[in-house]
C-alpha positions as CSV (number, residue, x, y, z in Angstrom):
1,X,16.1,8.6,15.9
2,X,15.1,5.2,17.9
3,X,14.5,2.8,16.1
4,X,12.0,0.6,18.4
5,X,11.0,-3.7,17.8
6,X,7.2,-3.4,18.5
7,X,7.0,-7.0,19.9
8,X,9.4,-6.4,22.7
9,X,9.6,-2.9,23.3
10,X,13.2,-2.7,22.9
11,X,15.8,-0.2,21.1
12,X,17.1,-2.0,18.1
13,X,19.4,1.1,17.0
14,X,19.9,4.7,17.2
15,X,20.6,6.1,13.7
16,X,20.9,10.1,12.6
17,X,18.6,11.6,11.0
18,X,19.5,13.5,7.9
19,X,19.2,17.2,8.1
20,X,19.1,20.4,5.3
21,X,22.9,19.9,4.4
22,X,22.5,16.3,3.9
23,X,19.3,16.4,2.1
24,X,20.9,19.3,-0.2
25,X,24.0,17.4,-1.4
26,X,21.9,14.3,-1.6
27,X,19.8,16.0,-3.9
28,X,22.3,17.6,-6.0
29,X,24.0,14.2,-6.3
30,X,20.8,12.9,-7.6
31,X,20.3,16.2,-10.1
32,X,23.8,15.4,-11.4
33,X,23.1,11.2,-12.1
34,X,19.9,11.6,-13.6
35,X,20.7,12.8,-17.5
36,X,23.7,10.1,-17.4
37,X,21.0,7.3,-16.3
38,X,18.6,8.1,-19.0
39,X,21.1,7.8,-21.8
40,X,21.7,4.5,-20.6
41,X,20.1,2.5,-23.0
42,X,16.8,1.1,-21.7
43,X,17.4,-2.4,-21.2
44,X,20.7,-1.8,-19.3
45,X,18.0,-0.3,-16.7
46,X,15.7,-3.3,-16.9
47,X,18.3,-5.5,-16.8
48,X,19.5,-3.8,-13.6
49,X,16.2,-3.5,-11.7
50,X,16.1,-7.5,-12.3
51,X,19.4,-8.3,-10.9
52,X,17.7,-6.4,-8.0
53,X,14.7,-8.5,-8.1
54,X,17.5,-11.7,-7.9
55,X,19.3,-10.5,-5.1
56,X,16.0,-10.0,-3.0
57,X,15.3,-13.4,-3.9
58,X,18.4,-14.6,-2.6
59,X,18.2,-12.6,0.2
60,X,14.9,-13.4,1.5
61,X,15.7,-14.6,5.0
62,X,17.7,-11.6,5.6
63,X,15.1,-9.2,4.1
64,X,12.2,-10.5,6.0
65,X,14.0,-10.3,9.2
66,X,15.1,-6.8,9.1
67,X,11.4,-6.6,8.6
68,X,9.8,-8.0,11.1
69,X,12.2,-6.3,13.7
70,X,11.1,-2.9,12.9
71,X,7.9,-3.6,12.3
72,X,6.3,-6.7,14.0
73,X,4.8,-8.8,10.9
74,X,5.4,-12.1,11.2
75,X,8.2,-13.8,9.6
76,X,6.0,-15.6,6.9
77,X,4.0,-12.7,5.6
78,X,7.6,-10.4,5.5
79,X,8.6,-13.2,3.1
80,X,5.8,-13.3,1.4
81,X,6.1,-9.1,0.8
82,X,9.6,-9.7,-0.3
83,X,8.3,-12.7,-2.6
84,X,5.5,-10.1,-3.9
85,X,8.1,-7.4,-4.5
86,X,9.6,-9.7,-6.6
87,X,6.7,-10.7,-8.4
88,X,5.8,-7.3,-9.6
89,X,9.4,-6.1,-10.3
90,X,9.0,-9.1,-13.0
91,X,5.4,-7.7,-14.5
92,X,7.0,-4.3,-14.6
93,X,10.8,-5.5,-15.8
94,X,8.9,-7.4,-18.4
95,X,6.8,-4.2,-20.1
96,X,9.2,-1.6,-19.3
97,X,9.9,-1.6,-23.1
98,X,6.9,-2.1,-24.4
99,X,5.5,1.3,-22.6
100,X,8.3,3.4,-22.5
101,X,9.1,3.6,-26.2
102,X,8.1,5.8,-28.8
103,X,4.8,5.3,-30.6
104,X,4.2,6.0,-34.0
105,X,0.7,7.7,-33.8
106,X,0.6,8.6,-37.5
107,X,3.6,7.6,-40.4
108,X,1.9,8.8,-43.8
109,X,3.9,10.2,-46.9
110,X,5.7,13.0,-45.6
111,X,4.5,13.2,-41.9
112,X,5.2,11.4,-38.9
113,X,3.1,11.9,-35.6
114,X,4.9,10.0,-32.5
115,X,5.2,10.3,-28.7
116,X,7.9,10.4,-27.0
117,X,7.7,9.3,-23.0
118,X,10.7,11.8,-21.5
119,X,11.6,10.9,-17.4
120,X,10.1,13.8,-14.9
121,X,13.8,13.9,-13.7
122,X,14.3,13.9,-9.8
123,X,11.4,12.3,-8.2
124,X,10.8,12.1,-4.7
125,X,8.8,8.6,-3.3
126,X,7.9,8.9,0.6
127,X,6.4,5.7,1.3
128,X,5.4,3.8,4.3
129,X,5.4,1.3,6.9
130,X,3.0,-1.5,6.3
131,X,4.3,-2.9,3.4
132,X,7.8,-1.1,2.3
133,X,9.0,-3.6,-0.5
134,X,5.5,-3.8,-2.0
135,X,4.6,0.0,-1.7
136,X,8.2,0.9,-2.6
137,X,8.5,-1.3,-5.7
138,X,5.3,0.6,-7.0
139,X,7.1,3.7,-7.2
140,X,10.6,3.6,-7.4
141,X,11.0,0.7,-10.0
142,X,8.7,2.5,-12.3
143,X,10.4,5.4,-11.8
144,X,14.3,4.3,-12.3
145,X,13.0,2.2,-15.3
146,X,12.0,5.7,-17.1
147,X,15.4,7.0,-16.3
148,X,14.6,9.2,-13.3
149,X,16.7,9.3,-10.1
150,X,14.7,8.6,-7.0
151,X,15.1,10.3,-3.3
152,X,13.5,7.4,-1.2
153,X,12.1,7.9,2.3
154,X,10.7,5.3,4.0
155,X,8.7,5.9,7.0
156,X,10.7,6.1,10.5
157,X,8.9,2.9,11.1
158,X,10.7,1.1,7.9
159,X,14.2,2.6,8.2
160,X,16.4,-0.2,8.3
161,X,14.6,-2.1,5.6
162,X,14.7,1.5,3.4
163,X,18.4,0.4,3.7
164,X,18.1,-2.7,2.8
165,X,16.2,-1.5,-0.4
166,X,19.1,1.1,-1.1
167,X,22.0,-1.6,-0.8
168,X,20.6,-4.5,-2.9
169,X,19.8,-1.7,-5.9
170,X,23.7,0.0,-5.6
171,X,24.3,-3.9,-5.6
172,X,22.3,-4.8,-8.4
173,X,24.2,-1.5,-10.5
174,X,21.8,1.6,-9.7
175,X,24.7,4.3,-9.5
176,X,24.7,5.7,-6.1
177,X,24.0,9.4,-7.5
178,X,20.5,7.5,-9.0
179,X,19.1,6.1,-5.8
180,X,19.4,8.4,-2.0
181,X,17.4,7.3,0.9
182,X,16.5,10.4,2.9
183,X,16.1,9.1,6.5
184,X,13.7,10.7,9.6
185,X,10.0,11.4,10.5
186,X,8.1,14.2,10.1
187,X,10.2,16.7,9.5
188,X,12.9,15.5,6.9
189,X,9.6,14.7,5.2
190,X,8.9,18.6,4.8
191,X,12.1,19.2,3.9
192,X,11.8,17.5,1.5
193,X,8.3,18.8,0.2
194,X,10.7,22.8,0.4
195,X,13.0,20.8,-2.3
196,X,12.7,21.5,-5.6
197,X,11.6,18.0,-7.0
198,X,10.1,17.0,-10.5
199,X,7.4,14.8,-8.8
200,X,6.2,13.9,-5.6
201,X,4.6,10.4,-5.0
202,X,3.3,9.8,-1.1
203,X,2.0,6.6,0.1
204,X,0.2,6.5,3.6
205,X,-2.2,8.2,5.0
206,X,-5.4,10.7,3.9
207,X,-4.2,13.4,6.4
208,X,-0.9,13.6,5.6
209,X,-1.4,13.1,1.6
210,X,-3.7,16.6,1.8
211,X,-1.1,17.8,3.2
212,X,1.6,16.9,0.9
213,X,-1.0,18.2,-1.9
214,X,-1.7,21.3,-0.7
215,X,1.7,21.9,0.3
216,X,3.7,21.6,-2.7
217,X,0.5,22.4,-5.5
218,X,2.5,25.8,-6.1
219,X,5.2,24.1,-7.7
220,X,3.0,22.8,-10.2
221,X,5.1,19.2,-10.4
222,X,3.1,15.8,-10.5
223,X,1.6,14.7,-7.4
224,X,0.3,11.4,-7.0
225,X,-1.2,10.0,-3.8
226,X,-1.9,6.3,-2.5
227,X,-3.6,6.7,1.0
228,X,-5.8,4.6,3.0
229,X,-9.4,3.3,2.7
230,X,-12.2,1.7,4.5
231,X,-13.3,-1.2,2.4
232,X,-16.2,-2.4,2.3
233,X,-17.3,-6.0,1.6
234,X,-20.7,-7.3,0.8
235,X,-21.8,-11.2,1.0
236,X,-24.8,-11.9,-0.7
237,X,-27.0,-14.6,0.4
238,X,-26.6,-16.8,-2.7
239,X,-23.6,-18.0,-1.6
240,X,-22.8,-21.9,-1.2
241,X,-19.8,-22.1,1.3
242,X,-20.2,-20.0,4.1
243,X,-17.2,-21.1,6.1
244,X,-14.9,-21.1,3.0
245,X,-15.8,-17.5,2.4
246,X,-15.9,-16.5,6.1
247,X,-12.2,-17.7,6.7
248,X,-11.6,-16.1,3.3
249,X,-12.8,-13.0,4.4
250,X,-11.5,-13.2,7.8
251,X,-7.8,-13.4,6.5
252,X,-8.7,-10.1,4.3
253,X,-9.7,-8.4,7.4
254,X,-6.7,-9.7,10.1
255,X,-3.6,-10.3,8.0
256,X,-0.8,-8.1,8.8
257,X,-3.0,-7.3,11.6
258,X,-5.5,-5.4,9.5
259,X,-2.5,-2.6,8.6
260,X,-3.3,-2.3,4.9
261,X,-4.9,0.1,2.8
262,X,-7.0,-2.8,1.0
263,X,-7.8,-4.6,4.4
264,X,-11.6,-5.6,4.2
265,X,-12.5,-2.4,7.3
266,X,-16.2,-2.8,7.5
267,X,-18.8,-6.1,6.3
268,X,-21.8,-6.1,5.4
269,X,-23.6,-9.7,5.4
270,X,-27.6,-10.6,4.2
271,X,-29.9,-11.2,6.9
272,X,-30.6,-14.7,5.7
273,X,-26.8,-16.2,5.7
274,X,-25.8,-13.3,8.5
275,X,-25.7,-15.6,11.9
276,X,-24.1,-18.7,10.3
277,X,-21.8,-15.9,8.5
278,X,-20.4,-14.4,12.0
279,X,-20.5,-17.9,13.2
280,X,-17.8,-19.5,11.0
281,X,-16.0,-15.6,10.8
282,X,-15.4,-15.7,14.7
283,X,-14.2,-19.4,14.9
284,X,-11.5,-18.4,12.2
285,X,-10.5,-15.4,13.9
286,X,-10.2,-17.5,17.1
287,X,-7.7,-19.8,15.5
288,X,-4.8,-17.5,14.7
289,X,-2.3,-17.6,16.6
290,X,-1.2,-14.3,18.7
291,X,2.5,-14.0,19.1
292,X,6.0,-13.2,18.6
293,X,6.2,-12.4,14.9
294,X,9.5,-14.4,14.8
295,X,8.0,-17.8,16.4
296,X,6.4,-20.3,13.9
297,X,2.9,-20.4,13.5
298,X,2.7,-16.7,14.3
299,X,-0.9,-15.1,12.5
300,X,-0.5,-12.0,14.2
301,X,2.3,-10.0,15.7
302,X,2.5,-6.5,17.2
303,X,0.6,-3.6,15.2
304,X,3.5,-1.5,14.6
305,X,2.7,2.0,16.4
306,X,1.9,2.5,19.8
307,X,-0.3,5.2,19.2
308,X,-2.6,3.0,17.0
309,X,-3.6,0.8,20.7
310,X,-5.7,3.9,21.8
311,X,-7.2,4.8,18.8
312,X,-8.3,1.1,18.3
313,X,-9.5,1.0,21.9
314,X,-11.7,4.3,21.0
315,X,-12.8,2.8,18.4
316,X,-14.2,-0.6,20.5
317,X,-15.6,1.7,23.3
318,X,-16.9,3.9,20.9
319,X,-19.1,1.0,19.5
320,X,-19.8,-0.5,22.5
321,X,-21.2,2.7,24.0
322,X,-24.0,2.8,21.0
323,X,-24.7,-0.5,21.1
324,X,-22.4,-2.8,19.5
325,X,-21.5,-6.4,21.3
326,X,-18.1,-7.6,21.3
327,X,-17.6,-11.4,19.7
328,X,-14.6,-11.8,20.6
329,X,-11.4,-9.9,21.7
330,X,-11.6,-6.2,22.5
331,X,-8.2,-5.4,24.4
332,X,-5.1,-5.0,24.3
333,X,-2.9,-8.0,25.7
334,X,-1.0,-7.5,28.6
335,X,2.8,-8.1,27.8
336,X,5.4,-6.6,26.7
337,X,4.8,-5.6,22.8
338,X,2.3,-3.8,21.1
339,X,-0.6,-6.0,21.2
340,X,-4.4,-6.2,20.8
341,X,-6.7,-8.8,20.4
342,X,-8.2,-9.9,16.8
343,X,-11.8,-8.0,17.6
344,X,-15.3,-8.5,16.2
345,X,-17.9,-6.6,16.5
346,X,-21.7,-6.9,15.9
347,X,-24.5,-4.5,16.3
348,X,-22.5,-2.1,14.7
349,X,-24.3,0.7,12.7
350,X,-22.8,3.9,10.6
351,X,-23.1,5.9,13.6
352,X,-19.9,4.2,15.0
353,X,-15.9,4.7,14.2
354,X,-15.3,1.9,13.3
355,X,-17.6,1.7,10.7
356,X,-16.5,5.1,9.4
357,X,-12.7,5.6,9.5
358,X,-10.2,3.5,8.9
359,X,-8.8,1.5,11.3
360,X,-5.8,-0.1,10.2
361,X,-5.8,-2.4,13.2
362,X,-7.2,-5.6,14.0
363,X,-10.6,-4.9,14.4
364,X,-13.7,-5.4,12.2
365,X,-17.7,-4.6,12.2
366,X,-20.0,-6.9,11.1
367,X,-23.4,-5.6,9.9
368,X,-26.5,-7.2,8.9
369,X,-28.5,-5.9,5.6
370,X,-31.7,-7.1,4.5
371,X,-31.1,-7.1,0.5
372,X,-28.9,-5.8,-1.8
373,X,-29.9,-2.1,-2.3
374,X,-29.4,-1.8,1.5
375,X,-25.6,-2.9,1.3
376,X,-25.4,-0.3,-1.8
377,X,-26.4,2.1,0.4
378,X,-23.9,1.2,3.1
379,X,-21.3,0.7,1.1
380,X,-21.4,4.0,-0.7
381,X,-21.6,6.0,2.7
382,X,-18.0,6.5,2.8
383,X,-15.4,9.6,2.0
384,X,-12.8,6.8,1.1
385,X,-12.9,4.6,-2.3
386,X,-9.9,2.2,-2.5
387,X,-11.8,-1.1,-3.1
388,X,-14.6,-2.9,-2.3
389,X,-15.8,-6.3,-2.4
390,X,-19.1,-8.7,-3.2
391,X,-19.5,-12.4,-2.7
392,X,-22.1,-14.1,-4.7
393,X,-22.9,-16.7,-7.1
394,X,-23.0,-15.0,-10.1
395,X,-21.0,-12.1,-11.7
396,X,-23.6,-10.5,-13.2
397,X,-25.2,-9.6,-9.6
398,X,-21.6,-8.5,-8.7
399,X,-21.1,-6.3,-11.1
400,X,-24.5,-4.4,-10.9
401,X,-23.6,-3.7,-7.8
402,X,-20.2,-2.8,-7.6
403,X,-20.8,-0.6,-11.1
404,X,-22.8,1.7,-8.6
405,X,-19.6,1.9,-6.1
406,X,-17.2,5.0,-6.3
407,X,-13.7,3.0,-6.0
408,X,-10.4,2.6,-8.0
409,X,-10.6,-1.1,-7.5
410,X,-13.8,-4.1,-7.8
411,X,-13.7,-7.6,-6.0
412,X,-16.1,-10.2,-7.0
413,X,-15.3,-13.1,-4.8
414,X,-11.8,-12.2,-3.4
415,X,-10.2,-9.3,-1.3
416,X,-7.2,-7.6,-0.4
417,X,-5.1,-8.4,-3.4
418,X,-3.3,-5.9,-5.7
419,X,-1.9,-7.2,-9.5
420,X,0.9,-5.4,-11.1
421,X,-1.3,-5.6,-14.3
422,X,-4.3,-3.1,-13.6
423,X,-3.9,0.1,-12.1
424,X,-3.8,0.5,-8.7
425,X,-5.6,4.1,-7.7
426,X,-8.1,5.6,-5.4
427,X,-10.7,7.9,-5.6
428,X,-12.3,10.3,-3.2
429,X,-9.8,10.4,-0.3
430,X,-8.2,7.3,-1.2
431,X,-6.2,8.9,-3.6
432,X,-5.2,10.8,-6.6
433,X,-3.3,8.6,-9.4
434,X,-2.2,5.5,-10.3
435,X,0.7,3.4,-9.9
436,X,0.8,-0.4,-11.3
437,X,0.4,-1.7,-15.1
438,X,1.3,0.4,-18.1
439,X,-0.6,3.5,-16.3
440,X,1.8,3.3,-13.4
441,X,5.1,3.2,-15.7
442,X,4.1,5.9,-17.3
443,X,3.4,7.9,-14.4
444,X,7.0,8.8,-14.0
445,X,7.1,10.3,-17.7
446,X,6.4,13.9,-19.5
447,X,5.2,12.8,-22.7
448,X,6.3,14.8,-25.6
449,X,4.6,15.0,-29.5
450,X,6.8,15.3,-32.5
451,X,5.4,16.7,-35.5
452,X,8.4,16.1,-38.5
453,X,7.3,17.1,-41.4
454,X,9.9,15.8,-44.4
């Protein structure tokens, strides 16, 4: 397998894939370390996962490099990811305890009622490209902190930093037979879904996530699925600084190039703000600076797959066929590197891709609405529900109307951010599940109730 930079085009290395014989023995390593790793007492495992946190801290630099060599983020927001990583690892490290131990439900003369939170055993976390240490930390921490062992396999976009992940834990004291990185595309990925896992947790896309559910829903093992959205985001017009919120807004829609399952996808903007709105949007988006991820300054790299170029081309054609008009960008930039041009669109209707499916690219629509029932409308014509988003003056009118909207997560004047203490989840085809806060911890358990009658 070539692994390819996306700013330059070049072959950074060619590594093996694994195959069934490796998988296999990888597997039974892990089958064999598990029961030993949840007999370690408890806060032996947090206290590992934190010396894990430490050494990504102290190796930051390193970490956000291998990054952005693999996949083309610039070398600000890969330390920021690694910084984030950290962040979480601490909100998790620091109620591991707290939700993994037993509960005393009922303890009465002669009866106690308690649950018991038991690991799932071998779990198996394919994760993806966009954001590797944040994605990866939602599943595999968790899960190693409620004394599973984890087969890890990072999309064959994220190799090397999957490798990065796997030294710094064996560093930090995760027993090799704990923690296996499985590495290849497509089909390592479905060997792995023939394998005879306790769980299965998929982050990435809606296609492949149906397919990873209808694929293994014989084997009756938890399934949970983080996939993509198209995020709608409302701005009322009772809002007081337009330019704050349209570079606010802007950054939710471009940063890391639009490749995030919680980037703002589609806008929705009251007729009587809308034109100073787009105004102040398009001037920010004009400012960022288009280049090398590695150079200072950089806003936006390479989008990381080649493939994604055409489809976000469709999408602007597409538009521009039924009407939309092109702000500014619209093309991809012609040097080496997989570039394209931060794009805004206007005159864009439901009618369009790129108001309907997810983009993940540097590309947004901008559409006017005349009040707030019309934005309801808009915003709730989706098969996706991830987040979605409402700027106005007071939270009352923010929370009528995102009360009416079917996803796992509500913004009233912010966008594209995830905390480690509420649940991140989907609903519709956005996802099945949740991983983050005490509902994400125990994800990774079988609870079990004890009756003990004295």
């Amino acid at each position: 397998m070539q692994i390819i930079n996306p700013s330059t085009e070049e072959i950074i290395l060619t590594i093996n894939d694994d195959n069934h014989s490796t998988l296999e023995s990888k597997f039974d390593l892990l089958k064999k370390g598990q029961v030993a790793w949840y007999n370690v007492n408890i806060r032996h495992r947090i206290n590992t996962l934190q010396k894990f946190s430490t050494l990504l801290k102290e190796n930051v630099d390193e970490c956000a490099s291998i990054l952005t060599s693999e996949v083309g983020k610039p070398l600000q927001q890969s330390r920021n990811e690694v910084n984030g990583a950290c962040n979480r690892i601490a909100w998790l490290t620091d109620n591991a305890l707290k939700y993994l131990s037993d509960e005393i439900m009922t303890d009465s003369e002669g009866l106690t009622e308690k649950i018991v939170y038991e690991p799932l055993g071998v779990i198996c976390n394919i994760s993806a490209w966009n954001y590797p240490y944040l994605v990866g930390v939602n599943v595999f921490v968790p899960a190693l902190l409620a004394g599973n062992s984890c087969m890890y396999k990072p999309s064959e976009f994220s190799t090397l930093t999957g490798l990065q992940i796997k030294k710094l834990l064996h560093q930090a004291g995760v027993p090799d037979d704990v923690f296996q990185v499985a590495i290849g595309a497509k089909e390592v990925g479905d060997q792995l879904l023939n394998m005879p896992f306790n769980g299965y947790y998929f982050t990435g896309s809606s296609k492949t996530g149906k397919y990873i559910y209808e694929k293994i829903a014989s084997k009756m093992v938890p399934c949970q699925l983080e996939l993509g959205g198209k995020d709608p985001l409302y701005i009322a017009d009772d809002v007081v600084d337009i330019a704050k919120i349209a570079a606010g807004t802007a950054d939710g829609a471009f940063y890391n190039n639009g490749q995030s399952c919680c980037s703002v996808e589609r806008i929705y903007v009251h007729e009587k703000i809308y034109d100073k709105y787009v105004e102040e949007f398009v001037k920010e988006v004009k400012s960022y600076k288009l280049d090398l991820p590695t150079e200072e300054g950089t806003y936006l790299g390479p989008v990381t797959r080649k493939p994604q170029l055409e489809f976000i081309e469709f999408q602007v054609k597409d538009a521009t066929d039924k009407g939309a008009k092109i702000v500014t960008g619209g093309k991809p930039v012609k040097r080496k590197g997989y570039y394209f041009e931060p794009t805004v669109l206007v005159n864009v209707n439901h009618s369009m891709s790129v108001m309907q499916d997810e983009s993940f690219g540097p590309i947004i629509g901008i559409m006017k609405v005349k009040n707030d029932n019309e934005a309801i409308q808009l915003m709730q014509d989706t098969e996706y529900g991830l987040t979605a988003g409402v700027y106005t003056a007071t939270k009352e009118r923010a929370e009528k109307i995102l009360s009416q909207i079917q996803t796992g997560t509500a913004y009233w004047n912010c966008c594209d951010r995830v905390s480690a203490a509420v649940p991140w989840s989907g609903r519709k085809k956005s996802g099945i599940g949740s991983t983050l806060s005490h509902v994400g911890i125990r994800a990774f358990t079988n609870t079990k109730s004890y009756h003990l009658k004295s």
